[in-house]
N, C-alpha and C positions, 0 to 999 in steps of 0.2 A: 568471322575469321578471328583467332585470335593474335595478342599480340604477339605470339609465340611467330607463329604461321608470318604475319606480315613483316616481321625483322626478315625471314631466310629470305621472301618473295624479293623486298626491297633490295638486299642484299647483292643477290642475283642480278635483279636489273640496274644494278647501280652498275654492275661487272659489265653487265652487257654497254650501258650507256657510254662508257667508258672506250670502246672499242670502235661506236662508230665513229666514222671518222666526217660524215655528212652530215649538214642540218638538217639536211631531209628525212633521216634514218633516225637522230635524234627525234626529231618532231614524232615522227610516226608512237617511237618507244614513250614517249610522254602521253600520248593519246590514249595508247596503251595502259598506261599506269593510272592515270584519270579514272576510266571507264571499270576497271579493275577493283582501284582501292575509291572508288566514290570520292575523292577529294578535288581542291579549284588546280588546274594548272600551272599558279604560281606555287603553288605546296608542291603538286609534283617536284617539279623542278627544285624546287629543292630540297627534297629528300633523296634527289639521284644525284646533286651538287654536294651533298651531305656526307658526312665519315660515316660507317657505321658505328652503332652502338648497341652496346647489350642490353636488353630491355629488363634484365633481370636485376641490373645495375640502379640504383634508386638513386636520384640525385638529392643533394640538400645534405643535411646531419644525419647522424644513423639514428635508429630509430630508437627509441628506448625502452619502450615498454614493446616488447615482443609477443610474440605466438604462444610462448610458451606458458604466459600468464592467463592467457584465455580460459583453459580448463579450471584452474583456481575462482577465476573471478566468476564465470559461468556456475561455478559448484557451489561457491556463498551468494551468490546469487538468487538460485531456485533454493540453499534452504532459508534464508530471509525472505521468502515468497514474494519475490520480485516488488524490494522497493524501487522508489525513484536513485537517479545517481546520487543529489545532494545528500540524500539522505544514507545511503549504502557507503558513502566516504567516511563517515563520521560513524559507523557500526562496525567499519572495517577491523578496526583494531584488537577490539574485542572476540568477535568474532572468528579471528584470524587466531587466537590462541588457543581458541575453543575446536578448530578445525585440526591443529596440528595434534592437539591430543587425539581424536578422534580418527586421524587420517592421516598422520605421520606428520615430519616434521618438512617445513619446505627451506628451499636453499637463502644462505643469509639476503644473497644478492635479491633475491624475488622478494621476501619478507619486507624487504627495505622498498623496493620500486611500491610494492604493494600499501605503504601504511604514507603515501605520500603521492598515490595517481589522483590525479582531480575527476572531476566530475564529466567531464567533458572526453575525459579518455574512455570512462567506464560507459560512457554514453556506445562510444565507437564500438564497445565491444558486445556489447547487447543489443538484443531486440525490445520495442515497445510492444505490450499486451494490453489492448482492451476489454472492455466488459461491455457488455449489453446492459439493458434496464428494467426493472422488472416492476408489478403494480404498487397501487399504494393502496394500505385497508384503513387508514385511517377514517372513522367515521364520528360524526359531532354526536352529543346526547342529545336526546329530546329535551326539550325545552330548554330554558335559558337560566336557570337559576344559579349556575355556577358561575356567571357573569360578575354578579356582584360578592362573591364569595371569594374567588378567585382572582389578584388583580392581575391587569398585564402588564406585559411587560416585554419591548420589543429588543431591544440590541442590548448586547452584553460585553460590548468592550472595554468597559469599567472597568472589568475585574483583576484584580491585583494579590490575590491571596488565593490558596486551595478551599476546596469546602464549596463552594458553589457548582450548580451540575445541572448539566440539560439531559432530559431523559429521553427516549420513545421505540417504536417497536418497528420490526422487520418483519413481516408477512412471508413464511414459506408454503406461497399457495399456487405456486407454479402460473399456470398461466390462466384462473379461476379463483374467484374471491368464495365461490359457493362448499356450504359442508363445513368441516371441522377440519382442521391444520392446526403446525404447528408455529409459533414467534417467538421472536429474540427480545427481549428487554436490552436495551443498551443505555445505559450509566454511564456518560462523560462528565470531566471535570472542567471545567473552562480554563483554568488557569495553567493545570498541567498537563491536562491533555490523556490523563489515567482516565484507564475504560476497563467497566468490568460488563460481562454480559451474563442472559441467565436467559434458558429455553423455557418455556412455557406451552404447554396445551392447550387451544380458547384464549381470550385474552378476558377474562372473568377477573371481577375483584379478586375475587380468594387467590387465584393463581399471579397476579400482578404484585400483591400484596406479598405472596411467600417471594417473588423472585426479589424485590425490593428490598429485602428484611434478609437473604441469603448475600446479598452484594454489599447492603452493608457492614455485615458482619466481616466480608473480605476486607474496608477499606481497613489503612491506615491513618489517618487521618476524619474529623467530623464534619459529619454532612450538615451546612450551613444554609443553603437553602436549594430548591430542585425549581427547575423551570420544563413544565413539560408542554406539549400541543391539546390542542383540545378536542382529542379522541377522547370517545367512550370509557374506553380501559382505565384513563386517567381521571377524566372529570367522574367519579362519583363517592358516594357518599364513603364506600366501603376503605376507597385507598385516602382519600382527602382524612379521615378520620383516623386510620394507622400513622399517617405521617405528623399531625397536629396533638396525637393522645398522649395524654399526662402520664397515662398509666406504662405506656410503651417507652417511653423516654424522659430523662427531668426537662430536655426543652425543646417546645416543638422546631419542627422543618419548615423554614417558610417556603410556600409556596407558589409558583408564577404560572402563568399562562403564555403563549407566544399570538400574535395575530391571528387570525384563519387567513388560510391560502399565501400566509406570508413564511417563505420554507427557510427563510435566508435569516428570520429570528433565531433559526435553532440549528444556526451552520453547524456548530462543533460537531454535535452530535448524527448530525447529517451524514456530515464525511465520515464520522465511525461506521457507520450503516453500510456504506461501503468497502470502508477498509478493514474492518473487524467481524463481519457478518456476509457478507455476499461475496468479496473473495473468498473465504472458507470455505461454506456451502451453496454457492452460485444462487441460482433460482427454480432450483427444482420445488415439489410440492411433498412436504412430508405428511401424511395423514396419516400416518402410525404413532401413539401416541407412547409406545414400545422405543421408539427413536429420541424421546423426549430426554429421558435418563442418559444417554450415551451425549448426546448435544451438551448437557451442563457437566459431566465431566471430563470432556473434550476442552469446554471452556475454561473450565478450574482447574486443570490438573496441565494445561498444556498454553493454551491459546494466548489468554489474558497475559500469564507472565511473561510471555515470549516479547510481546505487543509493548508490555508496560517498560521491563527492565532492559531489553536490548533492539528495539529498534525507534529510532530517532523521526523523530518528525519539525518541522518547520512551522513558526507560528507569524502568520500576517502581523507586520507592525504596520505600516502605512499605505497606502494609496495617494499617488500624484498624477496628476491629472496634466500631461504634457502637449498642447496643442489636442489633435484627437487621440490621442494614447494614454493609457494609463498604465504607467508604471507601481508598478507591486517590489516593496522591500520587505524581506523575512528576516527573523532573527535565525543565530545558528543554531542549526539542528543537533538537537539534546531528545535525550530518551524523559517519556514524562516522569519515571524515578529521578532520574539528574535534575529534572524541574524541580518536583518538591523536596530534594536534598538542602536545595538554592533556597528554598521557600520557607522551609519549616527550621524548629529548634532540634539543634541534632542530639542534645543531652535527652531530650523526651525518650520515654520507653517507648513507643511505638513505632517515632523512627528507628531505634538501636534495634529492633526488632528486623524493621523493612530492611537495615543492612546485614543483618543477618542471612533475612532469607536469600537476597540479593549474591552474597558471596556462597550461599550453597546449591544456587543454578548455576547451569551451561547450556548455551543458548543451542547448541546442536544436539546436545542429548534431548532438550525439549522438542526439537526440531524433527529427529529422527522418532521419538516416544508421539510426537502427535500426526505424523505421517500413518504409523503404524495406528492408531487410534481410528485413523479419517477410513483407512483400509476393512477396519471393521464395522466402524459406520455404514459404508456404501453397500458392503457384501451385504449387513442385513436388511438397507435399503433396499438391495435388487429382490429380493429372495422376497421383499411383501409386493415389490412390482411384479414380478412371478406370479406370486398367490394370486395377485387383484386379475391377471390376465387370464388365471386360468379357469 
């Protein structure tokens, strides 16, 4: 029953209750009402003692943020591919100028509620989405000589400047490690939290090597040293020796190693795994190496800058340990561009550069350019599922 329905009911029998003029006739009408609306007795009664009231009448303050902001927030919502709130408050703004070129201009009144609703509103108004998990191909090299080649090196909380980076790779091998697929290289920076990625076929020197040597040619800033896992792809002679050669660079990359079985060395770039690579293209298995080419320029032409210059992320400052609880404090969510603004010397050519590029994106044109991108992705995705079935 709704509360529509049980305002007339109560209504009514308040009318009625009113009329008898017995305790016995009351009583009976209370039994009634019990039995009826599921409630104790004492509530009966006094809901038939009670004035009516309009249930469509909302008691308290009126409400501020209304209905009509739904569809706005809903709409930068999915094309910011559903961040978290803290994080979608602090992209709002931006964002929100970028929408009204694209989608008209919205009323002063909403603009304003909008570049000032907290987190906690934007929570109310959205749904949460999960992901599934998918396998891991990370496999060690035979033998051990990269051991002493290589040193380790477990946690990275150190780091206070750009230029350091955790590397490793995303398997799209569906739900089968066997045969040939395709991976993501993903390039995170520890400090700022700038991630670029790069498809790969196999994960072969040669092919690790070119996606390596393609991502840094994107950064803005130098690669100071790389800390990768100790997968195959990484520990061998072919990529240790691109990163280290005289002849490739005047100074080499130094290199680190993270634990085996220890995944929480190489958080950062963990979490890219996730949030830069598997919400994009889920866990399907691409074995068409025809898909390879459309994946890196999905990622360069759409992905990366979307990720880097306009959506904000949160960086773990501490852990306190409260009785049994452990309380987590973040600092405020900043896009990793705004990190290395904060980071770097802004009279450098290559940041006057990054502000360049920076002021000739829009985060919805990218938005709407790499939806249309994913559409041509999947078409030619079904269309080798077709061939393979037929």
């Amino acid at each position: 029953m709704s509360n529509g329905d049980k305002f007339v009911y109560i209504t009514r029998q308040r009318e009625r209750y009113q009329d008898f003029c017995t305790r016995k006739g009351r009583g009976l009408l209370i039994t009634e009402v019990v039995a009826y609306l599921k409630v104790s007795r004492d509530h009966a009664i006094r809901l038939l003692n009670g004035r009516p009231r309009d249930p469509s009448v909302r008691s308290g303050p009126a409400l501020q943020y209304t209905d009509d902001l739904i569809p706005i927030v809903k709409k930068l919502y999915f094309l910011m591919r559903q961040p978290c709130s803290k994080r979608m408050k602090m992209a709002i703004p931006r964002w929100l100028t970028s929408y009204e070129h694209h989608f008209g201009a919205v009323l002063a009144e909403q603009r304003e509620k909008l570049l000032k609703i907290s987190p906690s509103t934007i929570d109310r108004m959205l749904h949460k989405i999960r992901a599934e998990k998918g396998l891991s191909a990370t496999r060690a090299p035979s033998g051990s000589w990269y051991k002493s080649v290589i040193p380790m090196k477990p946690k990275d909380w150190d780091v206070v400047a750009p230029g350091h980076f955790q590397c490793d790779t995303v398997a799209h091998c569906g739900t089968s490690l066997e045969g040939a697929f395709g991976n993501t290289i993903t390039l995170t920076d520890i400090h700022t939290g700038w991630t670029e990625n790069f498809a790969v076929f196999t994960k072969s020197a040669a092919r690790v090597r070119e996606g390596l040597a393609d991502m840094e040619k994107r950064l803005f800033f130098e690669i100071e040293s790389i800390k990768f896992d100790s997968g195959s792809e990484f520990m061998n002679y072919g990529v240790i020796s691109f990163l280290r050669s005289s002849a490739v660079r005047q100074r080499a990359i130094k290199i680190y190693r993270s634990r085996p079985y220890r995944k929480n060395d190489n958080c950062y770039v963990e979490q890219k795994n996730n949030t830069h690579v598997r919400d994009l293209f889920k866990y399907d298995r691409f074995d068409d190496a025809e898909l390879i080419p459309l994946m890196n320029e999905i990622y360069r032409q759409y992905w990366n800058d979307l990720q880097n210059f306009f959506m904000p992320s949160m960086k773990l400052l501490r852990k306190t340990r409260i009785g049994g609880k452990i309380k987590k404090e973040y600092d405020t969510a900043r896009t990793p561009y705004q990190r290395l603004l904060e980071s770097s010397d802004k009279q450098s050519e290559k940041i006057i550069e990054l502000q360049k590029k920076y002021q000739s994106l829009d985060p919805i044109a990218l938005q709407l350019g790499l939806e249309k991108k994913l559409k041509e992705f999947y078409d030619l995705f079904s269309q080798d599922q077709l061939t393979q079935a037929a």
